[in-house]
Backbone as JSON Lines, residues from 0, in Angstrom:
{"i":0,"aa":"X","n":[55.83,145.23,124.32],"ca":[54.38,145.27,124.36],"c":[53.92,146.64,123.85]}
{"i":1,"aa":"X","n":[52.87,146.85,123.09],"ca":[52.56,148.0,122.41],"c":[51.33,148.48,123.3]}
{"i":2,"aa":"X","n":[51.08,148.0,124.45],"ca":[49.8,149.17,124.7],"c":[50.25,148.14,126.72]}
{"i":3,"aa":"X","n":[49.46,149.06,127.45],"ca":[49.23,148.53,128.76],"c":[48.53,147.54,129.1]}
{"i":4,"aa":"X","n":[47.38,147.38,128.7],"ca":[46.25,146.18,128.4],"c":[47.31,144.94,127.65]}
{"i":5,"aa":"X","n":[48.01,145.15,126.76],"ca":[48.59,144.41,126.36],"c":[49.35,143.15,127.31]}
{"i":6,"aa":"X","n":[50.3,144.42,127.85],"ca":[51.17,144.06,128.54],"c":[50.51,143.06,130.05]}
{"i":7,"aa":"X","n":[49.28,143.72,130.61],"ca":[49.09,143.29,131.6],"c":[48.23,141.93,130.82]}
{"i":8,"aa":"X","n":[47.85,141.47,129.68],"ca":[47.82,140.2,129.26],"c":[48.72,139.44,129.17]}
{"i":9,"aa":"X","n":[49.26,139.45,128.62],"ca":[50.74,138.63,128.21],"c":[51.73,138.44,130.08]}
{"i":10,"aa":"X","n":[51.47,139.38,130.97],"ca":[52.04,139.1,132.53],"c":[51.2,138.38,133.02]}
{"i":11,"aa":"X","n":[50.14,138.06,132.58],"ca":[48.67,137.19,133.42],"c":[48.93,136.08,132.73]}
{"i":12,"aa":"X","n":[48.99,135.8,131.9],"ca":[49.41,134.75,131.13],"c":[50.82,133.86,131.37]}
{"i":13,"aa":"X","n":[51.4,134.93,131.8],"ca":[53.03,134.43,132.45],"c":[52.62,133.73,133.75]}
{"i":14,"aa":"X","n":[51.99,135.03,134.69],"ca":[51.77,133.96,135.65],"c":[50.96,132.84,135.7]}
{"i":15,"aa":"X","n":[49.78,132.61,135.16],"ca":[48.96,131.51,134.79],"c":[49.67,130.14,134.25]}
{"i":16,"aa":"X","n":[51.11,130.55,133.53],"ca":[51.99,129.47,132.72],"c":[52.58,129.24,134.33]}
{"i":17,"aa":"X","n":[53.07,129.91,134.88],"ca":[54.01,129.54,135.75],"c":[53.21,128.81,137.29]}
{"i":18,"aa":"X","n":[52.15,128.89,137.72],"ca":[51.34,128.37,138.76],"c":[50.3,127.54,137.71]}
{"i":19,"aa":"X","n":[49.85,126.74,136.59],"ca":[49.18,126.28,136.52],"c":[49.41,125.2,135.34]}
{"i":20,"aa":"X","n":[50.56,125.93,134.64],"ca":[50.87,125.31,133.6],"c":[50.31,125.33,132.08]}
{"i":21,"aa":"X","n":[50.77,124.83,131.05],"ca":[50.14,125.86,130.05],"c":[49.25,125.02,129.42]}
{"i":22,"aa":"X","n":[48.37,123.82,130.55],"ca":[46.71,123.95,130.18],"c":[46.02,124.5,130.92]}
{"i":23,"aa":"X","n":[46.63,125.07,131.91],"ca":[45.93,126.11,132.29],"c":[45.48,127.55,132.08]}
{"i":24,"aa":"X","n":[46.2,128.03,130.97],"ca":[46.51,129.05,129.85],"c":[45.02,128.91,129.35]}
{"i":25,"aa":"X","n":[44.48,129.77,129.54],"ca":[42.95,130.08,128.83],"c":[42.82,131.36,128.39]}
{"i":26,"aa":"X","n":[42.55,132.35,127.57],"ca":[41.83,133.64,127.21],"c":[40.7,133.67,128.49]}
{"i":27,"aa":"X","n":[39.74,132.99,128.42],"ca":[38.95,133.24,129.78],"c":[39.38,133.23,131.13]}
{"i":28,"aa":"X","n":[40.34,131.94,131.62],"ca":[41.78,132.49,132.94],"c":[42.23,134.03,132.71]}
{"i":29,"aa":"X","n":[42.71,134.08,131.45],"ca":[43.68,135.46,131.54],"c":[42.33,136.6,132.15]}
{"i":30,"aa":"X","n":[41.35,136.63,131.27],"ca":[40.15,138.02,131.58],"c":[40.1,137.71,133.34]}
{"i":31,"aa":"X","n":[40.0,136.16,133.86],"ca":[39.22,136.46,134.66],"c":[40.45,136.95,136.25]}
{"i":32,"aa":"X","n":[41.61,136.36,135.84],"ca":[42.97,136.65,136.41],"c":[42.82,138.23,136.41]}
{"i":33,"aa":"X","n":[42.9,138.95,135.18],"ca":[43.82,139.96,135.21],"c":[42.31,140.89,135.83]}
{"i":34,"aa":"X","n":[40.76,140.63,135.44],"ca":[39.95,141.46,136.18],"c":[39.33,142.11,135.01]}
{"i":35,"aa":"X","n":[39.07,141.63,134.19],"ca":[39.68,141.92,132.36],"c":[37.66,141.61,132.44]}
{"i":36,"aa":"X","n":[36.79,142.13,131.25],"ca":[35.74,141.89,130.52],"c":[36.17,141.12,130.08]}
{"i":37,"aa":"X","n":[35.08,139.95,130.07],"ca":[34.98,138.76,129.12],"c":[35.37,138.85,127.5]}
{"i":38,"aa":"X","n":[36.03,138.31,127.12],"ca":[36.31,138.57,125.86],"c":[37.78,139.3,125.27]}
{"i":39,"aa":"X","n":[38.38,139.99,126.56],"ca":[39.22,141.24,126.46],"c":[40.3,140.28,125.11]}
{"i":40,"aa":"X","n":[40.72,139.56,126.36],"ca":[42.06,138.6,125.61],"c":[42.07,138.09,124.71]}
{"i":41,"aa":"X","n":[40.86,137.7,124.06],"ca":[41.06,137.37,122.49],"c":[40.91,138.35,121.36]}
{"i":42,"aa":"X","n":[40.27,139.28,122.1],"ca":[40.55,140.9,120.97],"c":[41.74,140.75,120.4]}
{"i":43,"aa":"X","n":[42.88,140.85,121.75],"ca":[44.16,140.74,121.78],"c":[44.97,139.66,121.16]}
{"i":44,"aa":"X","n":[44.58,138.85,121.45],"ca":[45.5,137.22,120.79],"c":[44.04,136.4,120.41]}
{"i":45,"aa":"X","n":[43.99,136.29,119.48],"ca":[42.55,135.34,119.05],"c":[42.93,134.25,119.13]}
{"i":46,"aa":"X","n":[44.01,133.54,118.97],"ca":[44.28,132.54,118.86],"c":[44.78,131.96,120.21]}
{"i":47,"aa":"X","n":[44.87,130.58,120.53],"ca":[46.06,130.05,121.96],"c":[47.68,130.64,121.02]}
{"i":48,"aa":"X","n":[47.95,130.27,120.02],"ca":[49.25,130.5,119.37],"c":[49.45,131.28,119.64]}
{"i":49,"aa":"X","n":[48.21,132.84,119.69],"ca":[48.62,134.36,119.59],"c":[49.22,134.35,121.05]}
{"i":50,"aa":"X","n":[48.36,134.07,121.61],"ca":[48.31,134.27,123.42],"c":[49.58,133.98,123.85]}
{"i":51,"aa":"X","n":[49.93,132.59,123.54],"ca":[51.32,131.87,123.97],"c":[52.44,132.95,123.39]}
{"i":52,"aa":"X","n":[52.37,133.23,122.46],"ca":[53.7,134.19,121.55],"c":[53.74,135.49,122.24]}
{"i":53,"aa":"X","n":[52.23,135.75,122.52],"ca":[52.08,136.9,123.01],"c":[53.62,137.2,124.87]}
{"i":54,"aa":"X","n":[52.78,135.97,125.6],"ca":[53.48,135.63,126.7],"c":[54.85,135.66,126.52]}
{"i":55,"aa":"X","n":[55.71,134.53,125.58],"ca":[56.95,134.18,125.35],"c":[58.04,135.69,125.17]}
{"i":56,"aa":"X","n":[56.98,136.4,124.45],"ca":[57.74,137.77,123.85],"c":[57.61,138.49,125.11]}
{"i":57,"aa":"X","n":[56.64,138.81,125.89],"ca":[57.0,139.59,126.95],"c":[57.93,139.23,128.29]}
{"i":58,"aa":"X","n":[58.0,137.94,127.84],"ca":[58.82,137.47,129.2],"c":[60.07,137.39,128.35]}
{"i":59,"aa":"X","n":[60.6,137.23,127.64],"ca":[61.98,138.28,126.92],"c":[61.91,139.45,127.29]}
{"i":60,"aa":"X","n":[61.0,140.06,126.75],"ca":[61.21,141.85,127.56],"c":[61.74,141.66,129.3]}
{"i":61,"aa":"X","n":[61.43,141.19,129.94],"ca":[61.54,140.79,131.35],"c":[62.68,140.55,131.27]}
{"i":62,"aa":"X","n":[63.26,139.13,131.01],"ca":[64.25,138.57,131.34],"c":[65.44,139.33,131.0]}
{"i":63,"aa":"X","n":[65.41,140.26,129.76],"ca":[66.74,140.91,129.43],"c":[66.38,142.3,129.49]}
{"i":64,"aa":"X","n":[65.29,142.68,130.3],"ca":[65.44,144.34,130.81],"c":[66.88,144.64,131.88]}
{"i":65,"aa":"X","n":[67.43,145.71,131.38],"ca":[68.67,146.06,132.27],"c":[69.71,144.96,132.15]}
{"i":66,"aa":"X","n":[69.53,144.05,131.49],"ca":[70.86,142.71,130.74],"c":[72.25,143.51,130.5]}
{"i":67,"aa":"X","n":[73.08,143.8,131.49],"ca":[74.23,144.45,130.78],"c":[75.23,143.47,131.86]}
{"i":68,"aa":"X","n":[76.11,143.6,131.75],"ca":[77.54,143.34,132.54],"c":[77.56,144.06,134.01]}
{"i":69,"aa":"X","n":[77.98,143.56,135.45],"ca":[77.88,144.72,135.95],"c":[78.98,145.8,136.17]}
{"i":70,"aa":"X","n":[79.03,146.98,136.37],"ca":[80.64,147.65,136.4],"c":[81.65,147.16,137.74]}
{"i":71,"aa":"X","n":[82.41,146.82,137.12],"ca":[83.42,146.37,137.79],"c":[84.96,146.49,137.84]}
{"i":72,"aa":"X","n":[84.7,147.59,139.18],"ca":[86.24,148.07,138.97],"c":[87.69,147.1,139.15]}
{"i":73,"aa":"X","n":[87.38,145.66,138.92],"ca":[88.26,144.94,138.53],"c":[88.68,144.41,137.0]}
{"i":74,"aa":"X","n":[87.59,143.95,136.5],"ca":[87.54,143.83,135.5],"c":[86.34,143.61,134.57]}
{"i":75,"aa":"X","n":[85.85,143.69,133.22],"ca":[84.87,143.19,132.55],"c":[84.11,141.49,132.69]}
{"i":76,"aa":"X","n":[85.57,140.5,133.02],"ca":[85.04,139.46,133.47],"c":[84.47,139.37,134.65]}
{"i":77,"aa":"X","n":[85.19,139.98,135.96],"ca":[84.52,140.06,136.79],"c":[82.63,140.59,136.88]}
{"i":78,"aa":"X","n":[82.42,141.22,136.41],"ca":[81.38,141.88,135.75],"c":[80.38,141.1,135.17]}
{"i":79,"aa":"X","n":[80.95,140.43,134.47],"ca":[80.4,139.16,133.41],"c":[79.64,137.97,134.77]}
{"i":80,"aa":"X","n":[80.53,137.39,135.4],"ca":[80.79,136.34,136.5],"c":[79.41,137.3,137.24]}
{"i":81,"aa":"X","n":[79.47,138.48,137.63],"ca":[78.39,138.44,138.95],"c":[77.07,138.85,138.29]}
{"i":82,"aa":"X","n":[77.06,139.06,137.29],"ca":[75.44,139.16,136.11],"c":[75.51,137.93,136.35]}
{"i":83,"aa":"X","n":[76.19,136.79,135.8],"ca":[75.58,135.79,135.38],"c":[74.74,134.96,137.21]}
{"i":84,"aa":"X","n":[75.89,135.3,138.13],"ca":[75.77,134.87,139.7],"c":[74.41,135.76,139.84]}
{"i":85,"aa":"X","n":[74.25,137.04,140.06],"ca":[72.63,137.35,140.02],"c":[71.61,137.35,139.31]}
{"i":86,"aa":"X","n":[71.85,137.06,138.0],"ca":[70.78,136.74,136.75],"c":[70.34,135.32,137.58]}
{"i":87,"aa":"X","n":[70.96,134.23,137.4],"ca":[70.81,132.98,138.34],"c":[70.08,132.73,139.25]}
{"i":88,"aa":"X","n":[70.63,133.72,140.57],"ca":[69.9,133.45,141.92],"c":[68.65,134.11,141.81]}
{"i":89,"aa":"X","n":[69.1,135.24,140.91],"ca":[67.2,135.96,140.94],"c":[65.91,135.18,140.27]}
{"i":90,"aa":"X","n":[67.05,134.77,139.26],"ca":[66.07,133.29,138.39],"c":[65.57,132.16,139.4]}
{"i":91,"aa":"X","n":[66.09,131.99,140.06],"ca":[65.83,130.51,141.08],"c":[65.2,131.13,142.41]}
{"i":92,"aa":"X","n":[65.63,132.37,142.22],"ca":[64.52,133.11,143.83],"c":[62.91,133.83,143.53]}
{"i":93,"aa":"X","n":[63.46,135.02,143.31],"ca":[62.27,135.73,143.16],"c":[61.45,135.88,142.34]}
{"i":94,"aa":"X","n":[62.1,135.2,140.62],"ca":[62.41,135.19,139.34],"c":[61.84,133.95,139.25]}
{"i":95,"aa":"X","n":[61.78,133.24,140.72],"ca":[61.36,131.64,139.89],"c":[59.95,131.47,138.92]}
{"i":96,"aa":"X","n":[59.05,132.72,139.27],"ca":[58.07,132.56,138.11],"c":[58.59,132.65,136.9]}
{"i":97,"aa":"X","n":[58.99,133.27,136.46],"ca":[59.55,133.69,135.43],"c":[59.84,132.3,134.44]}
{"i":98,"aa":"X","n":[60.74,131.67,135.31],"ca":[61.52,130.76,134.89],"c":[60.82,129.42,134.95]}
{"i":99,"aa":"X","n":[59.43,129.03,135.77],"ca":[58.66,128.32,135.41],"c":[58.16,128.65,134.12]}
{"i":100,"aa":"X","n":[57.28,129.69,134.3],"ca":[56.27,130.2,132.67],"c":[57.73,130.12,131.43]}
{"i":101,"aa":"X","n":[59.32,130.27,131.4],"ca":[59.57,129.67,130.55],"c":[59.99,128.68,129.8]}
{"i":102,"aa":"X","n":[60.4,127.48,131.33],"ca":[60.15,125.97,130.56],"c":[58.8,125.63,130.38]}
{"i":103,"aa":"X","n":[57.47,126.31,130.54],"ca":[56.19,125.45,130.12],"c":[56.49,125.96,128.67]}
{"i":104,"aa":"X","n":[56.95,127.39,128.3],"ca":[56.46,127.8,126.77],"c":[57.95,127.27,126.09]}
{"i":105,"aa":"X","n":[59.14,126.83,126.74],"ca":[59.72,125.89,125.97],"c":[59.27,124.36,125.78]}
{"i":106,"aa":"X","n":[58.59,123.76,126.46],"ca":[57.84,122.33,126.06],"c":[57.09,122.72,125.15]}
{"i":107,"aa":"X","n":[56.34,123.73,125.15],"ca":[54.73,124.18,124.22],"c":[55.53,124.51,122.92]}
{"i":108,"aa":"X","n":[56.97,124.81,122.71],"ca":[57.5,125.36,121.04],"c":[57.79,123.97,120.98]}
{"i":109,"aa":"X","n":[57.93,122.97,121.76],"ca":[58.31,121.96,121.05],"c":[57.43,120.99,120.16]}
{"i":110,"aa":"X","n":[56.0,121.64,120.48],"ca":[54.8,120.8,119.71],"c":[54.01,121.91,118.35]}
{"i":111,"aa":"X","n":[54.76,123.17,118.83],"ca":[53.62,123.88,118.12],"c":[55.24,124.88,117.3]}
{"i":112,"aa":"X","n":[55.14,124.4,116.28],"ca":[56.51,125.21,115.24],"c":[56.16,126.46,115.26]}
{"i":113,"aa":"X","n":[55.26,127.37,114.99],"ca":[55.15,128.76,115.12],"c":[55.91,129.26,116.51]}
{"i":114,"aa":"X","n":[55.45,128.74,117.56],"ca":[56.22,128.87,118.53],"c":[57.45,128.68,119.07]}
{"i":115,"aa":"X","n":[58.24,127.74,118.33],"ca":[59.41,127.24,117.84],"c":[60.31,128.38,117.32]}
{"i":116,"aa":"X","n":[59.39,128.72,115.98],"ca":[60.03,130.1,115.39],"c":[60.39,131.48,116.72]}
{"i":117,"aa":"X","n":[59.41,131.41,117.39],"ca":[59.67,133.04,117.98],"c":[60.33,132.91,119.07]}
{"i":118,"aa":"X","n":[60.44,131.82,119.87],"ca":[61.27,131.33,121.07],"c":[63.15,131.06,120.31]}
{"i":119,"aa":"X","n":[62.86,130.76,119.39],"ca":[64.09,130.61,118.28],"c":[64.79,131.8,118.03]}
{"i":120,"aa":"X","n":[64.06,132.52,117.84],"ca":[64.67,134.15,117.48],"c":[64.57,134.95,118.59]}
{"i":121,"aa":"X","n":[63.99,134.71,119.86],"ca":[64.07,135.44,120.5],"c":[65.43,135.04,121.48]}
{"i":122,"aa":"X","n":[65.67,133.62,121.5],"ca":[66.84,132.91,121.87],"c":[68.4,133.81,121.08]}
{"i":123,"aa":"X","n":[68.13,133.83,119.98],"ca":[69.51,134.16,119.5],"c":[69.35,135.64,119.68]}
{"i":124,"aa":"X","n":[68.55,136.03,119.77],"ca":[68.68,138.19,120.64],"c":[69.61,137.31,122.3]}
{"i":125,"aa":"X","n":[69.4,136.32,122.99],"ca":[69.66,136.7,124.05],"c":[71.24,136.15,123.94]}
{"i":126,"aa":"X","n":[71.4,135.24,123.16],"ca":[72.92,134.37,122.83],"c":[73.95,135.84,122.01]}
{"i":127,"aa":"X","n":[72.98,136.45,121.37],"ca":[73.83,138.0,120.51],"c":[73.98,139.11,122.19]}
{"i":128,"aa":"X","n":[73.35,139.34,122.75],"ca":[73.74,139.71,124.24],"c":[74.9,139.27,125.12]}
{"i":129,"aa":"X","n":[74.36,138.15,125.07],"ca":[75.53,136.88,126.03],"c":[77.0,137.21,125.31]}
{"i":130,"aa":"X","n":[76.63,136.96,123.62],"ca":[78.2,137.37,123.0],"c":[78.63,138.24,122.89]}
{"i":131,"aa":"X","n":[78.38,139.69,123.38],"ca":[78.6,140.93,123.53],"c":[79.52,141.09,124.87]}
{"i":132,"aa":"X","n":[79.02,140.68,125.87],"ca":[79.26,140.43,126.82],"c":[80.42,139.53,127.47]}
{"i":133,"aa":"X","n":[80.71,138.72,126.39],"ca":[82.13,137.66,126.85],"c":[82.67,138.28,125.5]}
{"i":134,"aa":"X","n":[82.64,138.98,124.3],"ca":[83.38,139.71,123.68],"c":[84.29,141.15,124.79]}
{"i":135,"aa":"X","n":[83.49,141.4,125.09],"ca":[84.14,142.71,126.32],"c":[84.77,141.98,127.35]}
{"i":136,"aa":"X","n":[84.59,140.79,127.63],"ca":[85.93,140.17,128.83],"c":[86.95,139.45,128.25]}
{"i":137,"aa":"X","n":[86.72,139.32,126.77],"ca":[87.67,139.16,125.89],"c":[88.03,137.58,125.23]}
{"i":138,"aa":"X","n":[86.41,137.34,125.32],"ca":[86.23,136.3,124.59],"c":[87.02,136.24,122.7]}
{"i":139,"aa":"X","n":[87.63,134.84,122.39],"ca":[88.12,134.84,121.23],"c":[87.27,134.43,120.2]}
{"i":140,"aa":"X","n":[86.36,134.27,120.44],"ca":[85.48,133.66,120.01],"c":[83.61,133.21,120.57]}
{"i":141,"aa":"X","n":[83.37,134.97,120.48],"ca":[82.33,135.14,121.51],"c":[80.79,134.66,121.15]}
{"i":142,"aa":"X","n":[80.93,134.15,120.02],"ca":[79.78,133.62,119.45],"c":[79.69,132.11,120.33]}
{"i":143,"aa":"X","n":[80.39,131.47,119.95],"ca":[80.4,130.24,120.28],"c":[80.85,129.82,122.07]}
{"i":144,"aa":"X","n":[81.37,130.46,122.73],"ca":[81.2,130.99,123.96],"c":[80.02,131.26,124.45]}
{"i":145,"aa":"X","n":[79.34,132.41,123.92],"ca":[77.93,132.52,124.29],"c":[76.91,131.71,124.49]}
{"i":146,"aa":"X","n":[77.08,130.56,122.73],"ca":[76.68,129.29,123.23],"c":[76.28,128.5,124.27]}
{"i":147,"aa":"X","n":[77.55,128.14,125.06],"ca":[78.16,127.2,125.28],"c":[77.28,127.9,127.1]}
{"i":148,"aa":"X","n":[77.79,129.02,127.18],"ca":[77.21,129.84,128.74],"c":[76.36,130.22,128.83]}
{"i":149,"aa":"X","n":[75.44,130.09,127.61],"ca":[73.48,129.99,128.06],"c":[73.19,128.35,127.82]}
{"i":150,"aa":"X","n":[73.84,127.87,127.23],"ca":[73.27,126.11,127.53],"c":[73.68,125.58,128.74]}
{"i":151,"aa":"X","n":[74.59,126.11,129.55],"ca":[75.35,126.36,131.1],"c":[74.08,126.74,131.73]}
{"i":152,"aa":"X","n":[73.47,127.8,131.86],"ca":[72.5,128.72,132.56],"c":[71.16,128.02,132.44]}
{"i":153,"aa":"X","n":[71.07,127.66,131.53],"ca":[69.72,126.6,131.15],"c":[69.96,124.89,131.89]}
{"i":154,"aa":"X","n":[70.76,125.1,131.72],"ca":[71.14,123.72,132.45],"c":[70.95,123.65,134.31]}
{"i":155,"aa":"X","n":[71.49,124.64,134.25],"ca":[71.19,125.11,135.83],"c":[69.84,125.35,136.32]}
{"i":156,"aa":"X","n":[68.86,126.3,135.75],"ca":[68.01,126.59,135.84],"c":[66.47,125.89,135.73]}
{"i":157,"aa":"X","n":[66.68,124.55,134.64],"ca":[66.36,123.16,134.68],"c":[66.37,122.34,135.58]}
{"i":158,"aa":"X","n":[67.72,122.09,136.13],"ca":[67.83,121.22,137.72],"c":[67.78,121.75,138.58]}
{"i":159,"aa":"X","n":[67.84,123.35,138.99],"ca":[67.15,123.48,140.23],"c":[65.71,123.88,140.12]}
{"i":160,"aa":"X","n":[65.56,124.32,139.15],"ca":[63.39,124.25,139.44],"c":[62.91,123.65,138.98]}
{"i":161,"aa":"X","n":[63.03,122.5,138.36],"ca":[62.24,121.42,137.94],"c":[63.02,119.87,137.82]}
{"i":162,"aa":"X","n":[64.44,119.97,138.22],"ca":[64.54,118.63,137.77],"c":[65.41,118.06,139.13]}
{"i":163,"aa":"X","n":[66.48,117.5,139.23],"ca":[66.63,116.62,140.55],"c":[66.85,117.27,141.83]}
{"i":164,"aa":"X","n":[67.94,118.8,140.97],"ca":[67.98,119.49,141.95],"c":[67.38,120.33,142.55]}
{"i":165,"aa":"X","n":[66.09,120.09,142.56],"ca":[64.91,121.07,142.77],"c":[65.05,121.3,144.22]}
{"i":166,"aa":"X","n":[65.38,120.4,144.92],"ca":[65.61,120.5,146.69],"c":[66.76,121.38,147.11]}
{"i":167,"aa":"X","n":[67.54,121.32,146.52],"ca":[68.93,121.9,147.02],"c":[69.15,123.12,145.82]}
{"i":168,"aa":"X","n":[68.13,124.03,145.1],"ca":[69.25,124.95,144.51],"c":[70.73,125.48,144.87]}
{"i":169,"aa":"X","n":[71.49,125.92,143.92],"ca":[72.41,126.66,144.34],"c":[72.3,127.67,144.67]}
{"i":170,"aa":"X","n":[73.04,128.45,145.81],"ca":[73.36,130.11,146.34],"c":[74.39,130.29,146.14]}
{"i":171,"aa":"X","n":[74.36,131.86,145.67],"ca":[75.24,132.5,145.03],"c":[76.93,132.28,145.12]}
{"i":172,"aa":"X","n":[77.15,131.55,146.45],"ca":[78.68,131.07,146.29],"c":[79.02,129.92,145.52]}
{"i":173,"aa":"X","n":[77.9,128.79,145.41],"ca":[78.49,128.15,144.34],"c":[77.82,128.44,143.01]}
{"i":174,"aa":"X","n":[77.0,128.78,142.61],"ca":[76.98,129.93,141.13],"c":[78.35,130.42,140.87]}
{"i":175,"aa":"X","n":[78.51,131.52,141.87],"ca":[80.28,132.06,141.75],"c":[80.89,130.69,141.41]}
{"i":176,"aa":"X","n":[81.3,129.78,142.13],"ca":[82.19,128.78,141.73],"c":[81.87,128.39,140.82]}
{"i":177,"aa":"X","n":[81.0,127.66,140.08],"ca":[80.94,127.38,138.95],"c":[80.67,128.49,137.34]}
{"i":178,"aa":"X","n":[80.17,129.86,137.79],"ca":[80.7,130.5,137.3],"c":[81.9,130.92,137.0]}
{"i":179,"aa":"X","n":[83.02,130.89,137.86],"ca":[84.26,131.3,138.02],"c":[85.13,129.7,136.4]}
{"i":180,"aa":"X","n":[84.29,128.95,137.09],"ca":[85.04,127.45,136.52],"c":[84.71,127.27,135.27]}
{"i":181,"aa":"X","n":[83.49,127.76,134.5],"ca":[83.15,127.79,133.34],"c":[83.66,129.03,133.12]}
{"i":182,"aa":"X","n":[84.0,130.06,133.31],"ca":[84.46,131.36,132.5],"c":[85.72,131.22,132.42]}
{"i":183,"aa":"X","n":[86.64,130.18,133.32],"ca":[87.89,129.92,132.77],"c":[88.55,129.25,131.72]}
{"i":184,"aa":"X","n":[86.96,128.0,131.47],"ca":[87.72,127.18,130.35],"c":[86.93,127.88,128.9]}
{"i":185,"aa":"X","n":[85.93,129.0,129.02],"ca":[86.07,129.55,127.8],"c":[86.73,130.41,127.93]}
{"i":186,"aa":"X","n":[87.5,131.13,128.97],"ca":[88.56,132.9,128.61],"c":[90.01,132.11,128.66]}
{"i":187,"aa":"X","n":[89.96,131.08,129.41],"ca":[90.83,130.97,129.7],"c":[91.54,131.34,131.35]}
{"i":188,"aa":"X","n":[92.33,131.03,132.18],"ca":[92.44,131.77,133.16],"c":[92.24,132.95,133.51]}
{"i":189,"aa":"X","n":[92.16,133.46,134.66],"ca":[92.38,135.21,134.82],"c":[93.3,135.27,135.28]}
{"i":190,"aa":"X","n":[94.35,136.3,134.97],"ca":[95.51,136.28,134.77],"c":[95.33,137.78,135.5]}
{"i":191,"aa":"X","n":[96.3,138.53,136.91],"ca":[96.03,139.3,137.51],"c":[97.17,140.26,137.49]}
């Protein structure tokens, strides 16, 4: 985000996607949400396209602020395994806004291609992360790995806040387990 005003548009907008849904997404919601003069938000994004892109891009800034591995004096996979176990639970806990406002603006790229484009590219910054990351636990093939363990994470994050498993999320011990179970059949075992 290039200015503060900015930023606190594009977070009003997040939350507005995430408690209301994105017809509830207005330039006049956002002014009257954030406490904003009439008008503020379309200075800013004139368009709904601008507004929405505007949102999508800052909730990337969010989601992959501090995105690293965590240190782990066992190993890099280990490391790998409890990012992905607290990226997860924070996504499905505290994070669950987050993660509402970004399946509404993934339905919304699916009608509007501009939005397509920047959710597209902002996707493969987070899959070039992800493959950084199972490259250092010693992925053979960390591109396609990376793949494979954000369509994993999306999958998860789908059924527990919006789809069957919305009642029962998972906590962090079975994250671990199924983290543990997917990082074996792309590393392969861990071998001690």
């Amino acid at each position: 985000m290039r200015t503060l005003r900015a930023a606190l548009i594009a977070d009003t907008a997040i939350a507005l996607l995430a408690e209301k849904g994105a017809r509830g997404l207005t330039h006049r919601a956002v002014d009257d949400r954030a406490g904003l003069p009439p008008g503020t938000t379309s200075n800013h994004a004139r368009t709904r396209a601008a507004l929405l892109e505007a949102a999508l891009t800052r909730l990337a800034e969010r989601e992959t602020a501090g995105f690293s591995a965590s240190p782990s004096a066992q190993s890099p996979r280990v490391g790998l395994r409890e990012t992905l176990v607290e990226g997860l639970h924070t996504a499905l806990t505290s994070g669950r806004p987050l993660t509402l406002a970004r399946l509404e603006l993934a339905l919304e790229a699916t009608r509007r291609p501009e939005l397509r484009v920047r959710y597209d590219a902002l996707g493969q910054g987070f899959i070039g992360l992800t493959a950084d990351l199972l490259a250092a636990a010693g992925a053979a093939d960390p591109l396609h790995a990376a793949h494979r363990l954000v369509a994993w994470s999306d999958g998860i994050l789908f059924n527990a806040t919006a789809g069957s498993g919305r009642a029962n999320p998972p906590g962090r011990a079975e994250l671990r387990e199924q983290a543990d179970a997917l990082l074996n059949a792309l590393l392969g075992p861990e071998t001690s």
